[in-house]
N, C-alpha and C positions, 0 to 999 in steps of 0.2 A: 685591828683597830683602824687603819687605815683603810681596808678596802670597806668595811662597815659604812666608815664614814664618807668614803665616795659612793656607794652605792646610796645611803639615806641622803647625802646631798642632791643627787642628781634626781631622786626622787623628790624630795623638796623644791627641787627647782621647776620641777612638771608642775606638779601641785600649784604654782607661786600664781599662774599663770588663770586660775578657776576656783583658787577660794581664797581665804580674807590674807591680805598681803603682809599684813604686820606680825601675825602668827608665824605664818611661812618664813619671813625675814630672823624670827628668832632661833626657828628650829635651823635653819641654814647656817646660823653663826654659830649654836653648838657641833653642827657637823662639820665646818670648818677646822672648830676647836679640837676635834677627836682627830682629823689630819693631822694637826700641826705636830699635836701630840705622839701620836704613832710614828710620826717621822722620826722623832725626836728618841722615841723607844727602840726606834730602829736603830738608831745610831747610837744609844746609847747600851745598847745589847752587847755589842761588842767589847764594851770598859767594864760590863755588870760585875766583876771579879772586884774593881776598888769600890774602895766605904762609899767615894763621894759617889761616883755614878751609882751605884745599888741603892742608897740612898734617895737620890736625883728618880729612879726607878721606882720608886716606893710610894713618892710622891706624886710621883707621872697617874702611875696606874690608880691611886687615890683619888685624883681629882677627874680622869675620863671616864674612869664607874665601864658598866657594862660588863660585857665578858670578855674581850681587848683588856682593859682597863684590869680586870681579875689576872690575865694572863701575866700584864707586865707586871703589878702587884707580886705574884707567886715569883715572879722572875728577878725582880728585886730580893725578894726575902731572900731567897736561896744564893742572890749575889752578896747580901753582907752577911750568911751566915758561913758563904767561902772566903770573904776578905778576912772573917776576924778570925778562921781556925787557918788560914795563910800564915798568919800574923802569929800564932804560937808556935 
């Protein structure tokens, strides 16, 4: 998710410079958006074992879509279905 998202950033950001600039400024704020998120996947990889972060995971990968977005999604589900067989 992250490197997607610096790769289509920086491609948006060529782009910014030879076609309509309000376009380009929205696509750049969703690939902003899929950075933040992947960082945040990245760090939160490491807790995927508890409810909250698997959860936190599930949500993640829900709202950045794409195939990133599928990956942390899968990576979530498999985090709360080891928090809650932990838990029995």
């Amino acid at each position: 998710m992250v490197i997607f998202g610096i790769i289509g950033f920086l491609g948006y950001v060529l782009d910014f410079a030879f076609f309509a600039p309000v376009v380009s400024l929205r696509v750049v704020g969703r690939e902003l958006i899929a950075i933040v998120l992947g960082i945040i996947a990245i760090i939160g990889s490491y807790y995927a074992g508890t409810l909250a972060w698997s959860i936190g995971l599930i949500i993640l990968g829900y709202i950045a879509s794409g195939l990133g977005g599928l990956l942390v999604l899968i990576g979530g589900i498999l985090g709360l279905i080891a928090s809650l067989v932990k838990k029995m």
